[in-house]
C-alpha positions as CSV (number, residue, x, y, z in Angstrom):
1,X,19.9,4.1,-26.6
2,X,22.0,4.1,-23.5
3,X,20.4,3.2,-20.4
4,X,20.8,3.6,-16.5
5,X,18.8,0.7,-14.5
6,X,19.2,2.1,-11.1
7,X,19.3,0.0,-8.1
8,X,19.4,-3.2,-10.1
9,X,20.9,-6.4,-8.3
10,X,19.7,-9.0,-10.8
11,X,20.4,-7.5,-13.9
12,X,17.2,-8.5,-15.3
13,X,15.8,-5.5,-17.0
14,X,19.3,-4.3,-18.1
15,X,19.6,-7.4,-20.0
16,X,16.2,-7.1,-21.5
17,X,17.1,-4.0,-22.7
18,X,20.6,-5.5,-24.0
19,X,18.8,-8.4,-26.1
20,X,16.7,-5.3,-27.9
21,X,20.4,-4.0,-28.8
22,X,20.4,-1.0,-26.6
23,X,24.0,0.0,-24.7
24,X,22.3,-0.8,-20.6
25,X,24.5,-0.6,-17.6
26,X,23.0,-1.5,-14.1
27,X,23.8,-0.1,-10.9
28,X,23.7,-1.2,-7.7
29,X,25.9,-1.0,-4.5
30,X,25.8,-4.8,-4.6
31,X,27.4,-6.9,-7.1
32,X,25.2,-8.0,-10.1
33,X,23.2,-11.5,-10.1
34,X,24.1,-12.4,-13.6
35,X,27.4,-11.3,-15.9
36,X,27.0,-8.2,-17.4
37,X,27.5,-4.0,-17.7
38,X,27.0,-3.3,-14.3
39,X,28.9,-0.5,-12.2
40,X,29.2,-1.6,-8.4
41,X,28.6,1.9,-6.7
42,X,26.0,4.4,-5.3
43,X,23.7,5.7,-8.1
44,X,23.6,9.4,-6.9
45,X,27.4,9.1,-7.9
46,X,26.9,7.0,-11.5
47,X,23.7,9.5,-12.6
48,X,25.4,12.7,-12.5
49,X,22.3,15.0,-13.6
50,X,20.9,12.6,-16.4
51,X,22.4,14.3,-19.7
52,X,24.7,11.0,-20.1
53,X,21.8,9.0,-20.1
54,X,18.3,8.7,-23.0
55,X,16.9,6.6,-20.0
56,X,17.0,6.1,-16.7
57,X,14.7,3.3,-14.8
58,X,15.4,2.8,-11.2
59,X,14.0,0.6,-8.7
60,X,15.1,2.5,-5.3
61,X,14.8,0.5,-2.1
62,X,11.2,0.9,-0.8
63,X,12.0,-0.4,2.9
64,X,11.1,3.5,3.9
65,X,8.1,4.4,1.4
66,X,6.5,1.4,1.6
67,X,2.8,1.3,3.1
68,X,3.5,-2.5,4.3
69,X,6.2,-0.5,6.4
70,X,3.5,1.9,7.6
71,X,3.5,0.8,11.4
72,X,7.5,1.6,11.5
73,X,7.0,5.0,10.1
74,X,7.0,6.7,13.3
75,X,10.4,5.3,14.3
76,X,12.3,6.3,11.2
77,X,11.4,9.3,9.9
78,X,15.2,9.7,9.5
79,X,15.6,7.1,7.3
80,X,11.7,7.7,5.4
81,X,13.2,11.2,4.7
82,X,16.7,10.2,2.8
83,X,14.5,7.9,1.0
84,X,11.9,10.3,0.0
85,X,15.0,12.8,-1.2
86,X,16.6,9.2,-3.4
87,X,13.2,9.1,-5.1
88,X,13.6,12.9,-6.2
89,X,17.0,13.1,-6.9
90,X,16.1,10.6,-9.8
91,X,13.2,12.0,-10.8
92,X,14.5,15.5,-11.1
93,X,17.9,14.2,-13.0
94,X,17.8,16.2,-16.5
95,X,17.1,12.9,-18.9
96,X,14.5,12.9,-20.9
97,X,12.8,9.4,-20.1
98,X,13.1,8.3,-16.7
99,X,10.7,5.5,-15.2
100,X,10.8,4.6,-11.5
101,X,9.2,1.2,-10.0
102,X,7.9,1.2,-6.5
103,X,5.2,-0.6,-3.9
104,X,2.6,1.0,-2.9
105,X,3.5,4.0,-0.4
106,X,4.1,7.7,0.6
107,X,5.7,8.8,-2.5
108,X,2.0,9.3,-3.6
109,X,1.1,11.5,-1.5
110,X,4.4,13.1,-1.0
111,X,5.3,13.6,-4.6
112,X,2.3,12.4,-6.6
113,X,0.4,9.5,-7.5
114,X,1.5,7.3,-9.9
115,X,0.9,7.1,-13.3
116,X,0.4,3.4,-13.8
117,X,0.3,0.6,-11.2
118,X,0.7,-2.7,-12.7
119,X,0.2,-6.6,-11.5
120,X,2.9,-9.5,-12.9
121,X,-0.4,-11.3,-13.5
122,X,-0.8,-8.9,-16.3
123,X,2.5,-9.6,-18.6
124,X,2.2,-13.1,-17.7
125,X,3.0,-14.2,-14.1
126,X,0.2,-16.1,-11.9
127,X,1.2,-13.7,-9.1
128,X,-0.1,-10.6,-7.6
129,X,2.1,-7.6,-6.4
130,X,0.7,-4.4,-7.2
131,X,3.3,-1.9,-8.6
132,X,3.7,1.6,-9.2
133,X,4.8,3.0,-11.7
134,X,6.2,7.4,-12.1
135,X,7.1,7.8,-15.8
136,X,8.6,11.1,-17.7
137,X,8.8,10.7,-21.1
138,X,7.7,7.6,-21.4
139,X,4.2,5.9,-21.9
140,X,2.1,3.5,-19.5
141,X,3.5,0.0,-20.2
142,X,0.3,-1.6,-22.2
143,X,0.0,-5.6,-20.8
144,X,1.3,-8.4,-22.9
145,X,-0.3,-11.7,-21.2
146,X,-2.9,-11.0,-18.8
147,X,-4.0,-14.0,-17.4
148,X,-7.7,-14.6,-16.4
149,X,-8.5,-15.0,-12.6
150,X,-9.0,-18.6,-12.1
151,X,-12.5,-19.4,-10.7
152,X,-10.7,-22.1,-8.4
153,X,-9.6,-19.5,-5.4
154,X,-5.8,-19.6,-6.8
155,X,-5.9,-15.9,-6.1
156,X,-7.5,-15.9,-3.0
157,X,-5.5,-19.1,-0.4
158,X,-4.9,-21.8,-2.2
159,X,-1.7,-20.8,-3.3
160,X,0.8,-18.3,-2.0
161,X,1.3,-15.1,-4.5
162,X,4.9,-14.7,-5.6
163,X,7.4,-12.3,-4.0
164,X,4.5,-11.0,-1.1
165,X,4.1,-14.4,0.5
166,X,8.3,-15.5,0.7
167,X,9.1,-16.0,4.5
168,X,11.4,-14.4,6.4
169,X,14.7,-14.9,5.5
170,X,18.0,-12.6,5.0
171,X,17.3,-12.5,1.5
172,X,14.0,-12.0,1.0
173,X,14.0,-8.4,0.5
174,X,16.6,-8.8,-2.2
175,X,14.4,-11.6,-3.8
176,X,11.3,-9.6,-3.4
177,X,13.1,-6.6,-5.4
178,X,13.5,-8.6,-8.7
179,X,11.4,-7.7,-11.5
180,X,9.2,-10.2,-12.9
181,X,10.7,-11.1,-16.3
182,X,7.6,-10.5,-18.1
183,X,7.7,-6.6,-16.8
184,X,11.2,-6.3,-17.7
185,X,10.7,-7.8,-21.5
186,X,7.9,-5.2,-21.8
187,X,9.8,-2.2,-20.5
188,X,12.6,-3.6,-23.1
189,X,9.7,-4.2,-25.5
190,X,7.5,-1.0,-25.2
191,X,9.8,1.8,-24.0
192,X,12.9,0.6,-26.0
């Protein structure tokens, strides 16, 4: 298959879907993470309207849908509306499996509710970020290595969970967006 993986820095599910032996180029207006098929530009330009493509998975920026972002909306309804209209121009590309990964946010109530939310605890990750999932054409991603909730109060303060709990920094949005490698092996694995 040929694959678009939309707003993609790290090149981690375009490789996944490489090492399965499909043709997967990544996209992102930043330069990739890791060596690669990656195209350096805007993805509303690199989609076209989907017929180029038997998958596209994108990862849009969430700054603007997110509901951890909720106390902001007010101030950027500008910027929560070009967002909004990114998240639809993918989803209504003509491709006939497209998946698109997001937090928790409006785009439930202002498109629809997801059709899967998944946790990196599940494909084998001691972390907890809950994750939406819209899908066309393709099925909910089934967990590979859930791991049981130790009885020690990992989950609960003893130990910071993953990408949520990184400080402030310049990158940490960047480093929050990548996909947990267990996710990106079973999109490869499952949808591939």
């Amino acid at each position: 298959m040929k694959i678009l993986v939309g707003c993609e820095k790290s090149g981690r599910v375009r490789d996944a879907f490489i090492k399965k032996g499909h043709v997967a180029w990544s996209c992102d207006i930043l330069d990739t993470d890791t060596p690669g098929p990656h195209i350096k530009g805007y993805l509303e330009d690199v989609i076209g309207n989907g017929r180029d493509w038997d998958m596209i998975i994108a990862f849009p920026p969430c700054t603007h849908l997110a509901v951890s972002g909720a106390r902001y909306f007010a101030q950027k309804r500008e910027e929560q509306e070009y967002a909004v209209r990114f998240f639809m121009m993918i989803m209504q590309r003509d491709c006939p499996k497209i998946g698109i990964e997001n937090p928790v946010g409006i785009m439930s109530t202002r498109y629809r509710k997801p059709d899967q939310i998944i946790q990196p605890w599940m494909f084998g990750h001691p972390e907890s970020k809950k994750t939406c999932l819209w899908l066309r054409g393709l099925p909910l991603l089934v967990p590979t290595n859930i791991l049981e909730k130790p009885d020690c109060g990992y989950w609960e303060n003893q130990t910071p969970s993953g990408q949520n709990k990184l400080g402030p920094s310049p990158d940490r949005a960047m480093l929050r967006g990548i996909t947990y490698q267990g996710i990106a092996d079973a999109m490869a694995d499952q949808w591939g």
